[in-house]
N, C-alpha and C positions, 0 to 999 in steps of 0.2 A: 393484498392481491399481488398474485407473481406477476414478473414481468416479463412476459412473452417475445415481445417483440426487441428486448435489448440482444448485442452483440458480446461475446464472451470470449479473449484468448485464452490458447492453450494451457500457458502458467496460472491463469487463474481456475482453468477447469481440473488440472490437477492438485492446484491449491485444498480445492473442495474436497476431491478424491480420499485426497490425506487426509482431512478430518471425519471424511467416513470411516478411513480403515482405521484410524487411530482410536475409532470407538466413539466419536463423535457422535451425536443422536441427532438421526437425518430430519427432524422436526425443527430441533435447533438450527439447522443449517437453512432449513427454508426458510422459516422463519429471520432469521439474522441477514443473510442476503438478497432474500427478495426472489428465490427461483423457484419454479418449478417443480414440485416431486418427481414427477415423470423424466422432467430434466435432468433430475440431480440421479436418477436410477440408472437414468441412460448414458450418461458419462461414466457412473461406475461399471458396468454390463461390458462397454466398448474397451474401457482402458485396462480393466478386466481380463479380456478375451482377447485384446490385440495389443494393448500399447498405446494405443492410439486413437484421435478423438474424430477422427476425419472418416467419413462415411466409405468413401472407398475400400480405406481399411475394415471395414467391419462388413461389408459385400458377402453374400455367397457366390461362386461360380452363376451359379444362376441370373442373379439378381444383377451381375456384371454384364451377362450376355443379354439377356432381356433391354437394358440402357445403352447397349451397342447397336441392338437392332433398329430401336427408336432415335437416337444419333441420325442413325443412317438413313433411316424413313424421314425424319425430318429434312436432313441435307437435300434428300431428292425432291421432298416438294419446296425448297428454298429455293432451288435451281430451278426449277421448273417457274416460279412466279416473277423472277426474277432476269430473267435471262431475255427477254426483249429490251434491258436496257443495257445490256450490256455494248454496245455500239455506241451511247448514245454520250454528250456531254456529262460532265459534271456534274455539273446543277442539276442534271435529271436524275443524275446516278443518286444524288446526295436526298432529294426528293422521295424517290424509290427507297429508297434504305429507310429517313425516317417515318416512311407512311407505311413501312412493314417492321417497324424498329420492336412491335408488341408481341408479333410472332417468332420471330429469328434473332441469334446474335446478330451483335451489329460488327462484330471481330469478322464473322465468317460471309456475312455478307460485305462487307470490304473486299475481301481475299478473294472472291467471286467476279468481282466488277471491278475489283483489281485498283481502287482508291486507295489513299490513306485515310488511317480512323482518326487524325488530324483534322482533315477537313470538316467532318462530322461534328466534333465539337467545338468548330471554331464560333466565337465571337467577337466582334469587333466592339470592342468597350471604349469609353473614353478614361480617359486618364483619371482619377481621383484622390482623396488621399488614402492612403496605407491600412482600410480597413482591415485586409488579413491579417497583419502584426495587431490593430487593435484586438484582434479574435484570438488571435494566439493567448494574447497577452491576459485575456478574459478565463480564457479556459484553464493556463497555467494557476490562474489564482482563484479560481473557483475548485480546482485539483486540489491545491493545498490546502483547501477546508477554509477560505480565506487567510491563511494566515502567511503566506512571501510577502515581502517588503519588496523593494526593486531589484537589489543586491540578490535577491534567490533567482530573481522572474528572470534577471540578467543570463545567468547562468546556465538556467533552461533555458530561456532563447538561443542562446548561442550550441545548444544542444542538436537543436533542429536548424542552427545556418543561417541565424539573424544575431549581425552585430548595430546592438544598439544603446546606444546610454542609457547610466540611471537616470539623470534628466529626461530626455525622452518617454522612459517608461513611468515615470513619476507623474509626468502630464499626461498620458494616458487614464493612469490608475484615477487622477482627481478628474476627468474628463465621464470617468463612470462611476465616480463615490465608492473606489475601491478602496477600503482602507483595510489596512492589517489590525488586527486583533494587538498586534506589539504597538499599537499607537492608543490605544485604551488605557485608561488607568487601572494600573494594577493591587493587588490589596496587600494587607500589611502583616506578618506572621504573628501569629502568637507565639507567647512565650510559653515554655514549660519547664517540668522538672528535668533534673537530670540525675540518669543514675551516678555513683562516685565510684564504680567500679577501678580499680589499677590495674589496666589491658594498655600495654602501648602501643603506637600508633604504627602499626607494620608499614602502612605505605610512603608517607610521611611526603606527601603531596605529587608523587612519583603517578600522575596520573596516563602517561604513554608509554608504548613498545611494549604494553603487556600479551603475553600468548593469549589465547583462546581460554576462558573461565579458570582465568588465574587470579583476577582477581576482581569479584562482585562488590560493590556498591547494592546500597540501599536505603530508601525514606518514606517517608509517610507525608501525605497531604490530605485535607478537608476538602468534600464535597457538601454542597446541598440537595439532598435529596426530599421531598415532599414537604419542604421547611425545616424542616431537622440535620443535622451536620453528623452526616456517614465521612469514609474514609476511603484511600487506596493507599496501597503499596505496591511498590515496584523492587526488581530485582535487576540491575545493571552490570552487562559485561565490560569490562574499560576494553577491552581487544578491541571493540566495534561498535558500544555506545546500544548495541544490541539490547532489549526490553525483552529477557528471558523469561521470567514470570514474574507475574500482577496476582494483585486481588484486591477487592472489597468487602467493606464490612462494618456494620454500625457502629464499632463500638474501634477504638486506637488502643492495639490490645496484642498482645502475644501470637491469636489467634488468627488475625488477619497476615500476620509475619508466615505463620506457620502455613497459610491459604495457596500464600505466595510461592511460598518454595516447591510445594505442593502440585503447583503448575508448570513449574518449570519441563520441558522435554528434552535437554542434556543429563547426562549420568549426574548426581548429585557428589559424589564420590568424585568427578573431576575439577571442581569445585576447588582450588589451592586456600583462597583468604575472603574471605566478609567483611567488609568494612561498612561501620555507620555512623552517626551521629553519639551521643549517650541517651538517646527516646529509651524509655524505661520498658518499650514495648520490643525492643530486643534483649533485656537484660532479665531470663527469666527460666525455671528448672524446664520450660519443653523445648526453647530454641537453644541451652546450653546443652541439650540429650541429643536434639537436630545435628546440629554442629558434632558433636562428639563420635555420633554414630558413622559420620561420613568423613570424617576428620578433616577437616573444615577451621583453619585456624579464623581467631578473633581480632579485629583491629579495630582502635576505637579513637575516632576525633578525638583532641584535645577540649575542655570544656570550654562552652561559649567561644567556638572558633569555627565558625563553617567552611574555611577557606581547606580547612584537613579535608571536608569530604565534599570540594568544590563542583565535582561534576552529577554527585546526584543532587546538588542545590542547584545545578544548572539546569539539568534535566526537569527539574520538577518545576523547576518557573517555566520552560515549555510548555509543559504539560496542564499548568492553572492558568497560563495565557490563550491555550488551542484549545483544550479540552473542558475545562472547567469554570475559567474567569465567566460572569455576568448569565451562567444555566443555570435552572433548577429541576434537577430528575421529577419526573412525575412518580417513580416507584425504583426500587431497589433491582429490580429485572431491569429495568432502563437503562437504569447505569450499569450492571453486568454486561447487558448487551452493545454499550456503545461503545465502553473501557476494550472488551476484547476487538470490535471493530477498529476503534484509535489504535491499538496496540500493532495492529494486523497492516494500517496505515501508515505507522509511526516506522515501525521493523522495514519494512518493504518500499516504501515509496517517498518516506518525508526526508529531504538531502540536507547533511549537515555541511556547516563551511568547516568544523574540524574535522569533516571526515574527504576533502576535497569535492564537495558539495554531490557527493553517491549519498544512498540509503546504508544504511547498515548492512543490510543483507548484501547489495551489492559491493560495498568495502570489503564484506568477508570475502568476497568471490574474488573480488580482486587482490586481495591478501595472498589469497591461495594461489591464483595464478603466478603470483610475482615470486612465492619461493617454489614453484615448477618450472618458471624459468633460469 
C-alpha cells in the first residue's frame, strides 16, 4: 500500500524523475518506494512541463486568479469575525485566534490584531532533561539503518548545532538498546581458489587522490537467500568510494561480474584500471572481451594478500555488517530490491570518516566545488 500521507523533498522527487526517464519501469518505482502512481505521474507531468515540483509553478493563469479571488474572499470574512477584538487585551486576542485557529491562518490573523505569533505558541514548560537530543539521537540512528556507533551520531549532531560527547551519546544509545550492527559478531570468510594469472599489480596500494573512474575496485560476497547462498557484486570508484554498479546472482560466476558492469551509468570507456582480488570469477574470455572492448586495463592483488585491494575488503565488511550480517531474503526479488535500495542509501546518504564524514555523492560535489574554486 502506498503511502499517502508521507512528505517528499525536492532531490528525492527528482531522484524518481530520473529513474522514469532513464527507462526505469514505473511499477518498479512504486513498487520499491512505496508511492503512489498518480504520484509518481504527477511529478513527471510537472517537472516535465515546468521544472518544477511546486504547484504554483504548474498553475494556469486561471487557476492563479481563481486562488487570488478566494485569498481575498477569505481575508474579508477573517476581518470581518474578527475585528471586535481588535481593542481588546491579549489574552482575548490570543483566545480569539485559537478559537478561529481551524478557519484562518494564524500568520494573518496575528498581522490583523497586530500580536506576535510568539505568543500563540508559547508555553511555559518546566525544565526536564534533554529529550530533544534524546530524539535527535534516535532518529540519526534509526536513519542510518541502525548501524552509527557514537563517533558517526557525533558528527551529525554537530551538523544540526549540538555539541556533545561520545560518552554522552553512548549513554543515550544504551538508555534505548541502541546498539550498532558493528557491535554483532561478525562471520568468518571462506577460503577459495585462486586464479595464477601474471597481471601486476597497477595500484600497488595507492588507494587516494585518484580522478573520477580512474580507478574501479571490485568483489564479491554471500548472501542468504531462502536458505541457499546467492551472491553480489559491487563495482567501486576510489575518487569517492562511490558504489557505481552492483548485481546479484545465484551462482559466483563471470556472469554476475558481467550483471555488474552492466549497471553501471558512467561511460564504460572512462573507466582507466579494474583492480580485484584473483576470484576466478573475474579471470574469464567475457570479462577479458569486457575489458578489451573498452580498454579497461587489468590489475590484480598479490596472492593471499588483501591488504592490495584493501578498500573493496573494507567496503564489503560494511556491506555484510549493514546489509547482509544475521538476514535471510525471502526470494531473489527481495534482495534485488533491497541491494538497489542499500546502494541508493549507501551512495547518497551513508557518511564516511575517509571521506570527512559526507556521503559519496556529496564528497563528489564537494570535489567539484573545490577545483572551481
Amino acid at each position: 500500500m502506498s503511502n499517502t500521507n508521507k512528505r517528499y523533498n525536492e532531490e528525492f522527487k527528482k531522484q524518481i524523475v530520473e529513474l522514469i526517464n532513464s527507462g526505469k519501469n514505473i511499477n518498479e518505482v512504486v513498487k520499491e518506494y512505496n508511492i503512489a502512481r498518480s504520484t509518481v505521474n504527477k511529478w513527471v507531468k510537472d517537472y516535465s512541463s515546468s521544472g518544477s515540483f511546486k504547484a504554483k509553478d504548474n498553475r494556469s493563469d486561471e487557476e492563479n486568479e481563481l486562488i487570488k479571488l478566494k485569498k481575498e474572499n477569505q481575508r474579508l470574512k477573517m476581518e470581518n469575525d474578527i475585528f471586535k477584538a481588535s481593542g481588546a487585551d491579549n489574552g482575548t486576542k490570543i483566545d480569539v485566534i485559537k478559537a478561529n485557529k481551524h478557519k484562518y491562518s494564524i500568520s494573518a490573523m496575528c498581522k490583523i490584531l497586530n500580536i506576535s505569533r510568539s505568543l500563540i505558541y508559547y508555553k511555559k514548560v518546566e525544565k526536564t532533561c534533554d529529550s530533544k537530543l534524546d530524539n535527535e539521537i534516535i532518529s540519526i540512528f534509526k536513519k542510518s539503518r541502525n548501524n552509527y556507533g557514537s563517533r558517526k551520531i557525533k558528527v551529525e549532531l554537530s551538523k544540526i548545532g549540538y555539541i556533545v560527547s561520545r560518552r554522552k551519546i553512548r549513554k543515550i544509545m544504551s538508555k534505548y538498546s541502541l546498539v550498532s550492527k558493528y557491535t554483532l559478531k561478525q562471520y568468518k570468510v571462506h577460503k577459495t581458489k585462486y586464479n595464477e594469472e601474471k597481471i601486476n599489480n597497477l595500484l600497488k596500494r595507492d588507494f587516494k587522490n585518484k580522478e573520477k573512474l580512474d580507478v574501479i575496485v571490485s568483489d564479491l560476497t554471500y548472501v542468504n537467500v531462502n536458505g541457499k547462498w546467492n551472491y553480489i557484486c559491487i563495482l567501486l570508484d576510489l575518487y569517492n568510494r562511490e558504489i557505481i554498479g552492483y548485481s546479484a546472482g545465484a551462482n559466483k560466476d563471470k556472469y554476475i561480474v558481467y550483471k555488474a558492469f552492466a549497471n553501471v551509468k558512467y561511460p564504460l570507456d572512462n573507466i582507466n584500471i579494474l583492480h580485484t582480488d584473483r576470484g576466478n570469477e573475474f579471470k574469464n574470455s567475457m570479462i577479458d572481451n569486457l575489458l578489451k572492448t573498452f580498454n579497461i586495463s587489468r590489475s590484480l592483488s598479490k596472492k593471499g594478500c588483501p591488504y592490495d585491494n584493501a578498500v573493496a575488503e573494507a567496503t564489503f565488511k560494511i556491506i555484510k555488517t549493514e546489509f547482509v550480517f544475521n538476514r535471510i531474503f525471502k526470494s531473489f526479488e527481495e534482495l534485488e530490491t533491497s541491494l538497489f535500495d542499500y546502494v541508493n542509501w549507501y551512495n547518497k546518504f551513508r557518511v564516511h570518516s575517509s571521506l570527512g564524514y559526507l556521503s559519496p555523492i556529496e564528497y563528489k560535489a564537494f570535489l567539484s566545488e573545490k577545483k572551481l574554486s
